[in-house]
N, C-alpha and C positions, 0 to 999 in steps of 0.2 A: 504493500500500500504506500505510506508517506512516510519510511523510518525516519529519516533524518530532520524533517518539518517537525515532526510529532517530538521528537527527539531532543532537538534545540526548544519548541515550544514550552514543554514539562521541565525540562529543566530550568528555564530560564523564571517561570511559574512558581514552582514548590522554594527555589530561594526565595524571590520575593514573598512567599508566606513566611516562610520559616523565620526572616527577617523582623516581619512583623509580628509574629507570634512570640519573637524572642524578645521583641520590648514589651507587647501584653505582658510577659512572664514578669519581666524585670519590677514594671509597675507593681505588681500580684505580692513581688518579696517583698515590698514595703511594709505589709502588714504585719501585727504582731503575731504570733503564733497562735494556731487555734485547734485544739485534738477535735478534728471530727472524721477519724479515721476506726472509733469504737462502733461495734452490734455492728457487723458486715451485714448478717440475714435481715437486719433492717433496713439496712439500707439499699440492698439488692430490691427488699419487696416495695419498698418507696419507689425506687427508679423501674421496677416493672408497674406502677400500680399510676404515679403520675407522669412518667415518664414516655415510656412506649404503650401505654394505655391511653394516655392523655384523660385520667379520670375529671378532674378538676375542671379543664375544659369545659370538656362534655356535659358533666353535672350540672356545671353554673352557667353556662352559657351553650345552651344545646345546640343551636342552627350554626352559628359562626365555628362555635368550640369543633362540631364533628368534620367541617370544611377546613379546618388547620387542621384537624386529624388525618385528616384524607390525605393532604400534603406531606403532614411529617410520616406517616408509612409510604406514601410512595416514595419519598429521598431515601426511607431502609429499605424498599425493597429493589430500587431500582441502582441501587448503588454497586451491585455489582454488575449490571449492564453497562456501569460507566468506565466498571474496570474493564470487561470486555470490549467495549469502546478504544479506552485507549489500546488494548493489547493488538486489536487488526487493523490499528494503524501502523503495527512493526511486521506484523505477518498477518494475507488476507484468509490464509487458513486456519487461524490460531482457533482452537477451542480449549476448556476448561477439561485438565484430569479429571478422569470418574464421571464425568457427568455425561450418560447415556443421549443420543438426540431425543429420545421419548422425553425424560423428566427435562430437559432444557427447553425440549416444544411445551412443556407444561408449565415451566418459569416464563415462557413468553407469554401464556395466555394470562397469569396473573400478572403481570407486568404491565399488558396491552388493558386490564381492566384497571388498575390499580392506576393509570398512568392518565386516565379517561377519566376521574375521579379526583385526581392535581388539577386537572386543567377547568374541572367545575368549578373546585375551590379556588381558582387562581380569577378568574370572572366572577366569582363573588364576590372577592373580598375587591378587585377593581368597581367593581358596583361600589361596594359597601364607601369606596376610598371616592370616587369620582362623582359620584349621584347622593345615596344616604346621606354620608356621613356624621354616622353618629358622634357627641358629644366630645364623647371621652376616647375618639383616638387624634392622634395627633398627626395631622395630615403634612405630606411631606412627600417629594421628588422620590426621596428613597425608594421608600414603601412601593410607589408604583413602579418604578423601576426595576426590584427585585420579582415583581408578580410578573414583569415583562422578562425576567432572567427563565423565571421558571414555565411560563408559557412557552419559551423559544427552545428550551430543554426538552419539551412534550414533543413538543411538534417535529421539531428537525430528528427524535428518536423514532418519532413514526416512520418520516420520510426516510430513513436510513433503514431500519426494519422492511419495509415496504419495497427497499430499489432490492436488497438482500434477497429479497420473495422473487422478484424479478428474476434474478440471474439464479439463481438455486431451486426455483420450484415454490408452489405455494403449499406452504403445510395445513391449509384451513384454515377455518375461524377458531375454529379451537384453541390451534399455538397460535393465532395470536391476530384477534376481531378486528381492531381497529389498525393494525399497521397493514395488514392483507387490505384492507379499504382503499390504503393510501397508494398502497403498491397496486394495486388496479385500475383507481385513477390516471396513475403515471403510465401505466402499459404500453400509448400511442407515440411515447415520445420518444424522438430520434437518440441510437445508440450516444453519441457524441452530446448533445442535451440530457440524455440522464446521468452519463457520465459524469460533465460539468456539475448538475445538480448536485449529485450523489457526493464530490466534491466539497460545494460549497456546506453542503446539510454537515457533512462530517465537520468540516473544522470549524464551523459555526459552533453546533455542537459542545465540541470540545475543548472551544477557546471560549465560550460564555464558563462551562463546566471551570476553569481555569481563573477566568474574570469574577464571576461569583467568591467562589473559595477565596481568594486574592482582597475582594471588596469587604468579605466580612468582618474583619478585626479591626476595620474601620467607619462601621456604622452599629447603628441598632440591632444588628441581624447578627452581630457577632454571638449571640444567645444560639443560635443553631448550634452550634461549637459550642457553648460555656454549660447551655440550662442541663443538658441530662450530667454533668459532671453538680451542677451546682445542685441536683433534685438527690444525689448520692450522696451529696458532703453537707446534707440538710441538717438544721440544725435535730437532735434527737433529743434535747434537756428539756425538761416541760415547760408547755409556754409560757406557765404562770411564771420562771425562774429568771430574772434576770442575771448577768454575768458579775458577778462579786468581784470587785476590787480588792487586792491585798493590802490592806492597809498597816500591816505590819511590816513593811517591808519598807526598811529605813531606806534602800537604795531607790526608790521609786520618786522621785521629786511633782510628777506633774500627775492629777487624778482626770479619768475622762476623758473625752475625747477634741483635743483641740486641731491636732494637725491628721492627714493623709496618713502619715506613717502610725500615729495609735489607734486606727483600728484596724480590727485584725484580719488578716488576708482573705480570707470569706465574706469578711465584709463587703471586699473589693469585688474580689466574684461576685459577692450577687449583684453589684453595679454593671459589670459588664453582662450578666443575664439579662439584666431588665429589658424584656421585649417592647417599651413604652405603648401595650395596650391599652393601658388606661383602666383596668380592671378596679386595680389598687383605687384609684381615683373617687372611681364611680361610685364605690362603697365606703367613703372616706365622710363621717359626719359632719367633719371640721370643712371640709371642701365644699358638702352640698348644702351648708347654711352660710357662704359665702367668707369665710375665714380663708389665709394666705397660706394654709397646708395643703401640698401637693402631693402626695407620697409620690404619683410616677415623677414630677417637678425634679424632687430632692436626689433621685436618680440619675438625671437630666444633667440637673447642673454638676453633681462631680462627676459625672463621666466627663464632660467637655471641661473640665478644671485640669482633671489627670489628662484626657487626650492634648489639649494643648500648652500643659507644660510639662510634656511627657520626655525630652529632653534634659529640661532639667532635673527634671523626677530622678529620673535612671542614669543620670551621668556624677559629673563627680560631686563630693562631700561638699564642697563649697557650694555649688550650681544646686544639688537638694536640698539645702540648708535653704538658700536664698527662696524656690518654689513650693518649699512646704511653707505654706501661709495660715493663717489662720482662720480654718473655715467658716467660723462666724465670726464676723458678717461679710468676711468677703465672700463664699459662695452660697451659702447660706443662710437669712434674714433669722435671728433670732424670734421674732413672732411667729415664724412657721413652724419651729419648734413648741413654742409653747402652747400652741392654736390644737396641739392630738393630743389626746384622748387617750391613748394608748389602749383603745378598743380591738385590736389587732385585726378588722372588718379590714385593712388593708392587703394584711398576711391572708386571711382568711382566703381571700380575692384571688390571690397572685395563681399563676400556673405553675411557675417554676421554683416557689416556694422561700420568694425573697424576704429576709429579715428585716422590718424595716424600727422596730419598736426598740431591740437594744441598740441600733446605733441614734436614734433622736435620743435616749436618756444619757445615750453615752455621750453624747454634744451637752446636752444639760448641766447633768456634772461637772463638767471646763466649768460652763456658766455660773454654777454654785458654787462650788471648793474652791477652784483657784480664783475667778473674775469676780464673785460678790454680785453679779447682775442676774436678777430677775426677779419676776412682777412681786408688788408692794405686799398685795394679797398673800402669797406666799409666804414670803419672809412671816410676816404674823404669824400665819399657819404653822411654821416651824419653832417659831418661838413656843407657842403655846405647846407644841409638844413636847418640845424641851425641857418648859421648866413645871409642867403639870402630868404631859404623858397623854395627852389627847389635843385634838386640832380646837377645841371650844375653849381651851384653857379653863377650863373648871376643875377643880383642888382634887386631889386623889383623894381623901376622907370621902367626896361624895360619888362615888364609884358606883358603891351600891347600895346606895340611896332608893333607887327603884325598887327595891326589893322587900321591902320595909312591910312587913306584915302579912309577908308571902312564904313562908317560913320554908325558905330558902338556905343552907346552908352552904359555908364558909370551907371552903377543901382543909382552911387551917385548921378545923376542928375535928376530922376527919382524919385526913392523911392517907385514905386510900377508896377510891368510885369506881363506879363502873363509867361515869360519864362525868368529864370537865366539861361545861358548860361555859364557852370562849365568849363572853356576854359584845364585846369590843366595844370603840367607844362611842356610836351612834346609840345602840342598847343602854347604854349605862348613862348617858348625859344628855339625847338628844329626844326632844317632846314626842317627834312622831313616831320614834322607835324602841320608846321606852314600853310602850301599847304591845309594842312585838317580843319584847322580852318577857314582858306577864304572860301574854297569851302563851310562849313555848316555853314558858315553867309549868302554866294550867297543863298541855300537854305532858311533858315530863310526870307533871303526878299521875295524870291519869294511867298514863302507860305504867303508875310504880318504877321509874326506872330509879337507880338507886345515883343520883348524882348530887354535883357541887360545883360552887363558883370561886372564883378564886379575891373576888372585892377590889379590899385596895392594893393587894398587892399583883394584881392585873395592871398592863401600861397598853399601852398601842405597838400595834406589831409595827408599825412603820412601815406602812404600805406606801402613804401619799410620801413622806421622806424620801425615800427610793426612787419612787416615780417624780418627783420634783426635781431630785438630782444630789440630793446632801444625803449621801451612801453614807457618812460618818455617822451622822445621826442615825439612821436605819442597823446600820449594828452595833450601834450602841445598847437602842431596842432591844433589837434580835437577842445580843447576849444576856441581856439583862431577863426576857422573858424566857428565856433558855434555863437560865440556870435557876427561876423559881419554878419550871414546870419540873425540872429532874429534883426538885424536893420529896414530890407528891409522888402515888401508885394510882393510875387509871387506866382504863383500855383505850377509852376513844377521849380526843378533844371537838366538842362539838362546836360551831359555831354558824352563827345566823348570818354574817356578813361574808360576802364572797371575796371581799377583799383580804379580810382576816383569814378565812380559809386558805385561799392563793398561798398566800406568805407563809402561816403555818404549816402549809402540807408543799408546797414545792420550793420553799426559799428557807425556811430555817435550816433543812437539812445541810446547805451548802456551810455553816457554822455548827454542826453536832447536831441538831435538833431534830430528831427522827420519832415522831409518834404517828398514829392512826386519827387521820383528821379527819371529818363528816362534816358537810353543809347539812343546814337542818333540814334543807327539802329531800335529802337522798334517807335522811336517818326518820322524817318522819315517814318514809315512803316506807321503809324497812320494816316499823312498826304497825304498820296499817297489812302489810304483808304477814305477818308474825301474828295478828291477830291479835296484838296488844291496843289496838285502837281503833274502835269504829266508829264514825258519824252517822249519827241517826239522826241528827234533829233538820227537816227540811230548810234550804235558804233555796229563794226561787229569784236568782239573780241571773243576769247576760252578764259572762265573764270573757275577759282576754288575760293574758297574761305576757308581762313585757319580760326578758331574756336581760338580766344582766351578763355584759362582757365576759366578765371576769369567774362568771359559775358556766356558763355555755361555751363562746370559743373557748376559751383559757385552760377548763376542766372539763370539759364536751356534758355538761349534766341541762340536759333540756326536758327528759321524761320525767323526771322525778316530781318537779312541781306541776307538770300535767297530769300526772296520775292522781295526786294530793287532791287535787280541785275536780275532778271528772268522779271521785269515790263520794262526793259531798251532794248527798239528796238534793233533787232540783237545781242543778246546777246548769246553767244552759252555755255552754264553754265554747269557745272559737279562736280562733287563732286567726290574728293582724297577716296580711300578708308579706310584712316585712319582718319576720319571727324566725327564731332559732340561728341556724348559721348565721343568717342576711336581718336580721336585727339591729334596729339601728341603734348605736347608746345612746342612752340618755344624758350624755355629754359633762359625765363627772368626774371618770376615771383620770389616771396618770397625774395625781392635783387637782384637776379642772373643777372641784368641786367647791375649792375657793378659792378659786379666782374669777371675775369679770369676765363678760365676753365683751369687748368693746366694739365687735365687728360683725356684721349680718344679723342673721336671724339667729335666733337661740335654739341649741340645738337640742333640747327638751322642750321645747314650743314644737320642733320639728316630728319629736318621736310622738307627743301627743295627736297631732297629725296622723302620723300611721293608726299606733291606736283605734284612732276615732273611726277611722272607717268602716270598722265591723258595730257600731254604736253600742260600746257595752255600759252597763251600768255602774260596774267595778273592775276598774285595773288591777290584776295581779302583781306584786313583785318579790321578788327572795333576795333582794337586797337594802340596804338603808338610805343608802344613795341613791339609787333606783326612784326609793319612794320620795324622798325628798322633793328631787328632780322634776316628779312629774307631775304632784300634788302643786308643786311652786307651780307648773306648766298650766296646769287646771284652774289656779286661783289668776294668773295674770290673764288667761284668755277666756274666763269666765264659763268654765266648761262644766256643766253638773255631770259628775262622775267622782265616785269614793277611789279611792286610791288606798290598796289595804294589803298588807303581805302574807301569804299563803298561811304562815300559822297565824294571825289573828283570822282570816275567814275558815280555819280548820277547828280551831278551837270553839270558834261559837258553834260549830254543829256538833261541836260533844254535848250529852248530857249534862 
């Protein structure tokens, strides 16, 4: 055929990738190190599961998700036709060892179906790009450019299959429907015209095949290459855990993340994944009530920060010194930082499984420890926990003050439960949630379970600490409620807040603190199973139930408070259609719960919006926050609807 075109071609090709692929790498070592090379069979079954499944796609976005499906199995399946490709451009007899012409005529018919099924999805998504355009992608020369790489790869494989059928005989539809089409069409044309054709189809072909590969590590699509490595080196720590700072570690001078180089090389990956579909986006609370957080945005801009000062990045100690800058507020805006929520609906989103929530706290952190800047409202909030052990700044003496003629017992008098009762400090300080700690004591007794609370010597696990950025103060916490819980002997720590749970059951561990933690919607589901508790007394209300963050993504527990509520006589139950996974927060998480939104719509204005549209009577919520959120949302838009959490409407249908 064309040895030596072919020849000089590929080689002159594979350097220029190699070139580039070898500063992508160079950039990648910046980062700090990060072990996600632990659980192989987990990570094999993620990259079969989101990977060459394309689950997540497909799930959350079915018509678009299955038409990138259709593409990314035709580039595996067609990938060794491209090897074949290139191999009878060196020999026009070459075929593959072992492979019989029956099963190779059988690779051509899936190939010729498989290939018919790229070029649907390649006209879709130029629809989608040229006509639709929906919202949340980002329209761009690229985009349709690549769809034109890959249409021109269908077609000029047809027409080269096809001339092939010409000169060798036609093996049927079977091996292979549509390039037999093509090769039939062509039949009339003079030897020397299909020649030339046959010609130009090949090195078109194989020099787009060439140009592609070549293009990718320098746009958006570089994800072809990065997402199935970045869907295996997934994070596997539970969502609820953020990454703990060593703060014993006198050689560490700077905390958080200020420059390129402290975060860690996965970080970086997943920048270079981000497909900028806009997925992230579209499920971003902070985004859709007009706030300045972008998560695909945040992506966006450091890619094009690393790509163009990717010279200096990877060259010498002075020249990286000079272009590690400080990423906020040069790349960026520290309000788009503070604008999430850290509801992970952005993670939730993603296809390829990008991290976006520890690297925003890990920018925070710079912002707190070492810079002292951010919003007023925090700072208080930190104070108060500081020096009282909860965000209201009310005295530890009144801790459990709620409890007062509930005859409620003290772990201290005790020393050994079957249940610690985690009250935390919405339960214990806060009016609307004080209601929710009576009512899952009334529970508790009824079920006889044999428990205790721990009073004043409870503090706040340091959730919003954490999630604000001041880590110091958060294990400070940690170690402090660590080491009053290893006093005591109990089985389970129970708690009603899903942010206390979070913390107790996937973040203390990372400091010694290993116990058996329980949300009360899973524990009171357990008891109603157990037969320790039945609802008999009729409530005839329209219920919905809103999904806090931090008990559904975070800790996947969605059944538990709908079983609770569907077991309760006359309950006429439904579900918002933005519920469970696709739930929008009610915009209080990661701090947000005090601080100001000084910008759009409020984003618990928003979620009461979802809500409403099933018009229930009562909001469910299994969290404090939750309920706060959405009672405030109810009184500023004058919405008559109760806003009540699953055990205070479980307890009233006890006897």
């Amino acid at each position: 055929m064309y040895p030596i075109p072919v020849a000089i071609i590929l080689i002159a090709a594979l350097s220029f990738f190699a070139y580039s692929m070898s500063k992508r790498y160079k950039l990648l070592t910046l980062g700090k190190a990060s072990d996600n090379l632990k659980n192989i069979p987990a990570r094999i079954k993620a990259l079969l599961d989101f990977g060459f499944a394309q689950h997540r796609l497909i799930a959350k976005d079915f018509v678009p998700g299955l038409f990138h499906a259709f593409i990314f199995w035709g580039f595996c399946i067609v990938a060794l036709q491209t090897l074949y490709s290139f191999a009878v451009g060196f020999s026009a007899n070459f075929h593959f060892p072992f492979v019989s012409e029956s099963l190779w005529n059988g690779y051509r018919f899936v190939k010729d179906c498989i290939e018919a099924c790229v070029v649907s999805g390649a006209l879709y998504f130029l629809y989608r790009r040229l006509i639709s355009k929906p919202a949340r992608i980002t329209l761009s020369g690229e985009g349709t450019l690549i769809l034109g790489f890959i249409l021109t790869l269908m077609i000029t494989d047809f027409i080269n299959d096809g001339i092939h059928f010409i000169h060798h005989g036609f093996p049927g539809l079977l091996a292979g429907p549509v390039s037999s089409l093509f090769g039939q069409a062509l039949l009339n044309l003079s030897p020397s015209s299909l020649a030339t054709l046959g010609a130009v189809s090949y090195f078109l072909h194989i020099g787009v095949v060439l140009l592609f590969l070549n293009f990718l590590p320098y746009g958006k699509h570089f994800h072809v290459i990065t997402s199935l490595p970045n869907v295996f080196l997934r994070n596997l720590k539970p969502y609820g855990a953020l990454n703990p700072i060593n703060l014993e570690d006198e050689s560490v001078t700077a905390y958080g993340v200020s420059k390129l180089n402290e975060f860690t090389w996965k970080d970086i990956l997943d920048v270079y994944s981000c497909t900028e579909c806009g997925r992230c986006t579209s499920q971003c609370p902070a985004w859709n009530t007009g706030k300045t957080l972008n998560p695909k945005q945040i992506n966006i801009d450091l890619k094009h920060y690393m790509y163009e000062n990717i010279n200096g990045l990877t060259g010498s100690a002075e020249a990286r010194e000079k272009a590690l800058i400080p990423l906020v507020p040069e790349v960026i805006k520290p309000d788009v930082l503070w604008s999430c929520t850290t509801c992970r609906a952005c993670e939730e989103a993603c296809p390829v499984l990008i991290g976006f929530v520890d690297r925003i706290v890990g920018m925070r952190r710079d912002l707190v420890l070492m810079r002292g800047e951010f919003p007023e409202e925090a700072q208080a909030t930190l104070r108060n926990i500081e020096t009282n052990g909860n965000p209201w700044g009310i005295g530890f003496d009144e801790r459990a003050s709620w409890a007062k003629g509930l005859n409620v017992p003290l772990l201290s008098e005790k020393n050994e439960v079957e249940v610690l009762y985690w009250v935390g400090c919405a339960g214990a300080y806060d009016d609307h949630n004080k209601k929710v700690s009576v009512a899952l004591v009334k529970i508790l007794q009824e079920a006889k379970v044999d428990f205790a609370i721990l009073g004043p010597e409870e503090t706040c696990t340091g959730d919003s600490a954490r999630r604000i950025g001041n880590e110091y103060l958060f294990q400070t916490l940690a170690k402090q409620n660590i080491e009053t819980l290893n006093k005591y002997k109990f089985k389970v720590v129970l708690a009603q807040c899903p942010h206390c749970f979070n913390t107790l059951k996937n973040e203390y561990p990372q400091f010694g603190g290993n116990y058996q933690v329980m949300h009360h919607s899973d524990y009171i589901a357990q008891l109603i199973k157990e037969g320790r508790l039945k609802p008999v007394k009729e409530l005839k209300q329209k219920l919905t139930y809103h999904d806090s963050c931090y008990l559904g993504r975070y800790n996947n527990i969605y059944d538990a408070p709908r079983k609770i509520l569907e077991s309760i006589p006359g309950v006429e139950y439904k579900d918002a259609e933005l519920s469970k996974e696709t739930g929008r927060c009610c915009g209080a998480g990661g701090g947000r719960m005090w601080m100001e939104e000084h910008t759009g719509t409020r984003v618990n204005h928003k979620r009461l919006e979802d809500l409403q549209t099933v018009r229930p009577e009562t909001i469910a919520s299994a969290c404090p926050f939750c309920k706060v959120m959405i009672t405030d949302a109810s009184k500023d838009k004058q919405v008559d609807v109760q806003v009540r959490d699953i055990a205070e409407i479980f307890a009233e249908s006890l006897q």
